[in-house]
C-alpha positions in Angstrom: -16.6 -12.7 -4.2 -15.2 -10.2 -1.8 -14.9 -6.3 -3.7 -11.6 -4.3 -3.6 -14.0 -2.1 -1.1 -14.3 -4.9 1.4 -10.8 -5.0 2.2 -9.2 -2.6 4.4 -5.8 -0.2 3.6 -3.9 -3.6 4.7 -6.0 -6.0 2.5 -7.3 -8.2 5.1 -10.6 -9.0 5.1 -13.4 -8.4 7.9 -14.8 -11.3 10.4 -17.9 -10.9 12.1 -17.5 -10.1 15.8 -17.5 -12.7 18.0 -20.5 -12.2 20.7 -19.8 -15.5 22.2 -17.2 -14.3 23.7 -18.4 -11.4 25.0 -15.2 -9.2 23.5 -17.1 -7.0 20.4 -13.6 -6.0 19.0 -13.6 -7.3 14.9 -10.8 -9.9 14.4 -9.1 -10.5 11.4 -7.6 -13.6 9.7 -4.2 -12.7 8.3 -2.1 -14.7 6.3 -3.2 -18.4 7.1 -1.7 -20.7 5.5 -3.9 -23.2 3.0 -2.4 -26.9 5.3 -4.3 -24.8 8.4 -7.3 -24.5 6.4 -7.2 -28.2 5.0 -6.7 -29.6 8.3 -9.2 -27.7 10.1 -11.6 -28.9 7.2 -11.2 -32.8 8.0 -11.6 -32.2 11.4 -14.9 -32.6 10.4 -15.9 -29.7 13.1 -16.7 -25.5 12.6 -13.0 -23.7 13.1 -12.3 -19.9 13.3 -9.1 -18.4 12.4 -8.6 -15.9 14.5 -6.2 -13.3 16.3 -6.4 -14.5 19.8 -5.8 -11.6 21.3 -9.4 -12.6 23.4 -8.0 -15.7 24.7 -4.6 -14.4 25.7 -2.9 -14.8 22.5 -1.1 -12.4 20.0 0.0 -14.7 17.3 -2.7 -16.2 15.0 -3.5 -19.6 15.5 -5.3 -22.4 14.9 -8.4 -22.8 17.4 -11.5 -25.2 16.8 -13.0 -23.1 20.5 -11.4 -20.6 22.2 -8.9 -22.0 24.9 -9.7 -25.8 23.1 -6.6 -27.7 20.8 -7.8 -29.5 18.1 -8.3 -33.4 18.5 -5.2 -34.1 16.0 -3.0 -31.6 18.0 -3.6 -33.2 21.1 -2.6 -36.6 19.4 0.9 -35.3 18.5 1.2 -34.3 22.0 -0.2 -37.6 23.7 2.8 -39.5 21.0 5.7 -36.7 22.1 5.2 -37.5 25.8 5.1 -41.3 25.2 8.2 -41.3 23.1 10.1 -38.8 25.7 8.3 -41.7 28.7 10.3 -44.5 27.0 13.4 -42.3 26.3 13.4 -41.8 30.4 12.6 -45.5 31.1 15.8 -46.6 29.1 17.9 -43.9 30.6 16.9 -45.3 34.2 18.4 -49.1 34.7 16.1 -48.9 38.1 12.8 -48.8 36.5 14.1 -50.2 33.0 12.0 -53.4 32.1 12.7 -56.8 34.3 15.5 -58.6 32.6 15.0 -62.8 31.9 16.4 -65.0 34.2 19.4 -66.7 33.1 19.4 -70.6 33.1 20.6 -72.1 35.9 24.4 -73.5 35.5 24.6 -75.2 38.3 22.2 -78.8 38.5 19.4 -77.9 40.5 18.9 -80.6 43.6 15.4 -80.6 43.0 15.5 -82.3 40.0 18.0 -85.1 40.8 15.1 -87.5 39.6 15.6 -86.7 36.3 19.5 -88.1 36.1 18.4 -91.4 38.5 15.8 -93.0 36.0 15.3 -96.7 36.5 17.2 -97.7 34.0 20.3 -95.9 34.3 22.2 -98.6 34.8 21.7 -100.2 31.5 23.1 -97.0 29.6 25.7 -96.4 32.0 26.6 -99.8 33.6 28.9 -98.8 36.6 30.3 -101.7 36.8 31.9 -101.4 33.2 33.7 -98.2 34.8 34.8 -99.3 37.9 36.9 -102.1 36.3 38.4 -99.9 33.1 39.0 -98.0 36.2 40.8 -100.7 38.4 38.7 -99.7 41.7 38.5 -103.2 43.6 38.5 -103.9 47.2 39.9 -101.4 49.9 40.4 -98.7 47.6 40.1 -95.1 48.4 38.3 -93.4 45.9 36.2 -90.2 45.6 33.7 -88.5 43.2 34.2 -85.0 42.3 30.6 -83.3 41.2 28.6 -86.4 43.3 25.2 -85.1 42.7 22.6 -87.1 44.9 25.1 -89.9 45.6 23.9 -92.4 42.6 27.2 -93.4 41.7 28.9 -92.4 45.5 27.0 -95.5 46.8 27.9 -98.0 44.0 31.9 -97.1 44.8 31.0 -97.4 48.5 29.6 -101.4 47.5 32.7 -102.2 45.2 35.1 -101.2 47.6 33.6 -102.3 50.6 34.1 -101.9 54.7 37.9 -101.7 53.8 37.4 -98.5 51.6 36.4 -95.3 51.7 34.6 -93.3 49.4 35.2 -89.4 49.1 31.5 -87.5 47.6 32.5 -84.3 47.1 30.2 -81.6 45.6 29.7 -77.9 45.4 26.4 -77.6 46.6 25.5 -78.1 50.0 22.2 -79.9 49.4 23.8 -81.9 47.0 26.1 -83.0 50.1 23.4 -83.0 52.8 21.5 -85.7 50.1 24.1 -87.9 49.9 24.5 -87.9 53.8 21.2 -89.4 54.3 21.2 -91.6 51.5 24.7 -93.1 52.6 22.8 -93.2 56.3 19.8 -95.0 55.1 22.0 -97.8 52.9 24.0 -97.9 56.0 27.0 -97.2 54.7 29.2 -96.1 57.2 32.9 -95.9 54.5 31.3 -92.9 52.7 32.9 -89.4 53.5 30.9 -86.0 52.4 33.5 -83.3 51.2 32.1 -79.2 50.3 34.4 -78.4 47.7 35.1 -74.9 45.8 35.2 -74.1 42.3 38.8 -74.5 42.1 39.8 -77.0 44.6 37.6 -80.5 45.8 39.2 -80.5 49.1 40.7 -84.0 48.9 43.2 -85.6 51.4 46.0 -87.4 49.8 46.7 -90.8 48.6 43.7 -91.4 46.6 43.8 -94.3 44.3 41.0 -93.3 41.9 39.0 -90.3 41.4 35.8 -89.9 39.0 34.4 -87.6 37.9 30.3 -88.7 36.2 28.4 -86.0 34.2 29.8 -83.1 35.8 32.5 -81.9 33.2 30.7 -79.4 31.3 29.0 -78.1 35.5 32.6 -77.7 36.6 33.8 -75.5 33.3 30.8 -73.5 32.7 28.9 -73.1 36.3 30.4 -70.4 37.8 32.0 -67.8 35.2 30.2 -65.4 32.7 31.8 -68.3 30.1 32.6 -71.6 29.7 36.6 -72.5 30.8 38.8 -75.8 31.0 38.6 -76.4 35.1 42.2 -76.1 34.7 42.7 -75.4 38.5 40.3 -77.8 39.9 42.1 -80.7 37.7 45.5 -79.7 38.8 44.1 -80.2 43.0 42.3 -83.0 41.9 45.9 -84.7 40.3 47.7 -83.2 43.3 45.7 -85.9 45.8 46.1 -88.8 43.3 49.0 -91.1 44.7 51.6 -92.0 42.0 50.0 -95.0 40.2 46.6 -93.2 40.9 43.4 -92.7 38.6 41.1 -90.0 36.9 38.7 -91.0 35.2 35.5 -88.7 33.3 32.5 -90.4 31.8 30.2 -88.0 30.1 28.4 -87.9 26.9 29.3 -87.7 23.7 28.8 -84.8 21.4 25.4 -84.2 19.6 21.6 -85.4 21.0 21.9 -89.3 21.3 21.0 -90.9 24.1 19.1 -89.8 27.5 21.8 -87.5 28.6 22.0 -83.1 28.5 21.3 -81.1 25.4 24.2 -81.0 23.1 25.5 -77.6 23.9 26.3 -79.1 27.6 28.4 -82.3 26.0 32.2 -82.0 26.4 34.0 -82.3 23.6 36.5 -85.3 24.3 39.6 -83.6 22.9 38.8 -80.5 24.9 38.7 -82.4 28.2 42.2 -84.6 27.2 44.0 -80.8 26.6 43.0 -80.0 29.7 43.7 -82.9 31.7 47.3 -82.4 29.8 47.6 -78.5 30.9 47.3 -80.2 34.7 49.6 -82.5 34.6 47.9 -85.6 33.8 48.4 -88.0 30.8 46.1 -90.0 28.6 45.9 -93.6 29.3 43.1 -95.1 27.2 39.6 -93.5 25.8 36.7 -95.9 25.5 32.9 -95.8 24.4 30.8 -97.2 26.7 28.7 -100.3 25.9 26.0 -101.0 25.4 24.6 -97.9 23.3 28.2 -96.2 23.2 26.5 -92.7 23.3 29.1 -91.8 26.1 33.0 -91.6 26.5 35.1 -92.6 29.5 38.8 -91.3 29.5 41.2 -92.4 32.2 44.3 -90.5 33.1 47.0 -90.8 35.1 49.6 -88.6 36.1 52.2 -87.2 33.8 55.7 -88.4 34.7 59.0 -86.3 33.5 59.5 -86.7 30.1 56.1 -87.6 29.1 53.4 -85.7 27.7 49.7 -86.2 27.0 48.4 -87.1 23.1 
């Protein structure tokens, strides 16, 4: 226990001088607090409290060496600067961390093989359509959102050499597909058409348009969010000649059937309020046979005084 005599006028109490340091001068401990003391102690390694005034200090402070920071100091440190790292990393949309890809609205052409199965014709019999859809002989027709020309090529058959089938599509690969499939089936009454977002392109007089699994494409492909193709309808009714056609086959809501995932199934009713906000009119709305997991509605256009259900 340290006398009253070993305690200077100031009651601090003497530390050895430190020869490793080559400085003789006696340095004092003064005032440490105990959490300095306990800490040093479960570092586990010998610490001196001293006045640093030997290692270019004036305050006292913890040291395990001279000119060394103890191994828990240096961890708070390491954490500060990778907290303030992150802070600059979030503030800086250039070297902020790679963003996910969206999905893909539009149908990519690569995978075409996936909506031309083999059997497609049993769950979506075209023949079914064409004739709730009056097409026959010598008809003009066209196909809004064609694809790879699976459907283009079955209109091209029904109306024959006296016809002439419009396949019109967004996508250029899409068109340049069904070019060389019409080609190789030597089909010579089929006409490519590069359409917009808004407008298909069509010339007039058109008895029948169709328009095959492309709905939801034409609504939700190319805004931030899904709208009625209000426009695109309206162009598309504006080449129809009086007595003419629409007709949309897609699938119905929910996960039956071979067809997209339900969040890309139109609802019915909000493809009829559309159709009706371009000018077109209900005619009849069918399930199609044999599974019924799809819808076909058929409009024509709205004449004065009439309105759409």
């Amino acid at each position: 226990m340290t006398s009253r005599l070993d305690q200077d006028s100031r009651g601090r109490v003497p530390v050895p001088a430190d020869t490793s340091s080559g400085v003789g001068t006696k340095r004092v401990v003064e005032n440490i607090p105990r959490s300095w003391r306990h800490a040093a102690a479960s570092l586990g390694r010998p610490t001196q409290f001293r006045q640093e005034s030997g290692c270019g200090g004036h305050a006292p402070v913890l040291r395990s060496e001279c000119g060394k920071t103890p191994a828990r100091i240096r961890l708070v440190r390491l954490v500060g600067a990778v907290v303030c790292l992150g802070v600059l990393i979030a503030a800086r949309p250039d070297v902020a961390a790679p963003q996910t890809t969206p999905k893909p609205r539009l149908f990519p052409p690569s995978d075409l093989g996936l909506i031309e199965p083999p059997d497609r014709e049993q769950w979506q019999p075209p023949d079914f359509i064409m004739d709730e859809l009056n097409i026959a002989e010598g008809a003009v027709v066209a196909e809004l959102g064609a694809g790879g020309g699976w459907f283009t090529v079955r209109l091209a058959r029904r109306v024959g050499s006296n016809g002439v089938v419009y396949a019109e599509d967004v996508q250029r690969a899409m068109i340049d597909t069904i070019a060389r499939r019409a080609q190789q089936e030597n089909l010579d009454n089929v006409r490519i058409v590069l359409g917009t977002a808004t407008d298909p392109m069509l010339p007039s007089a058109i008895d029948t348009i169709l328009i095959v699994g492309a709905y939801h494409e034409m609504a939700c492909g190319f805004g931030p969010s899904c709208e009625d193709p209000v426009p695109l309808l309206k162009n598309a009714a504006r080449s129809l000649k009086p007595q003419g056609r629409l007709g949309v086959v897609d699938f119905n809501p929910g996960r039956g059937g071979p067809g997209p995932a339900a969040d890309e199934r139109p609802d019915p009713e909000s493809v009829i309020r559309a159709a009706g906000a371009a000018g077109l009119r209900l005619i009849k709305q069918e399930q199609i046979p044999p599974f019924q997991f799809q819808f076909l509605l058929v409009f024509g256009k709205a004449t004065s005084g009439s309105s759409s259900p």
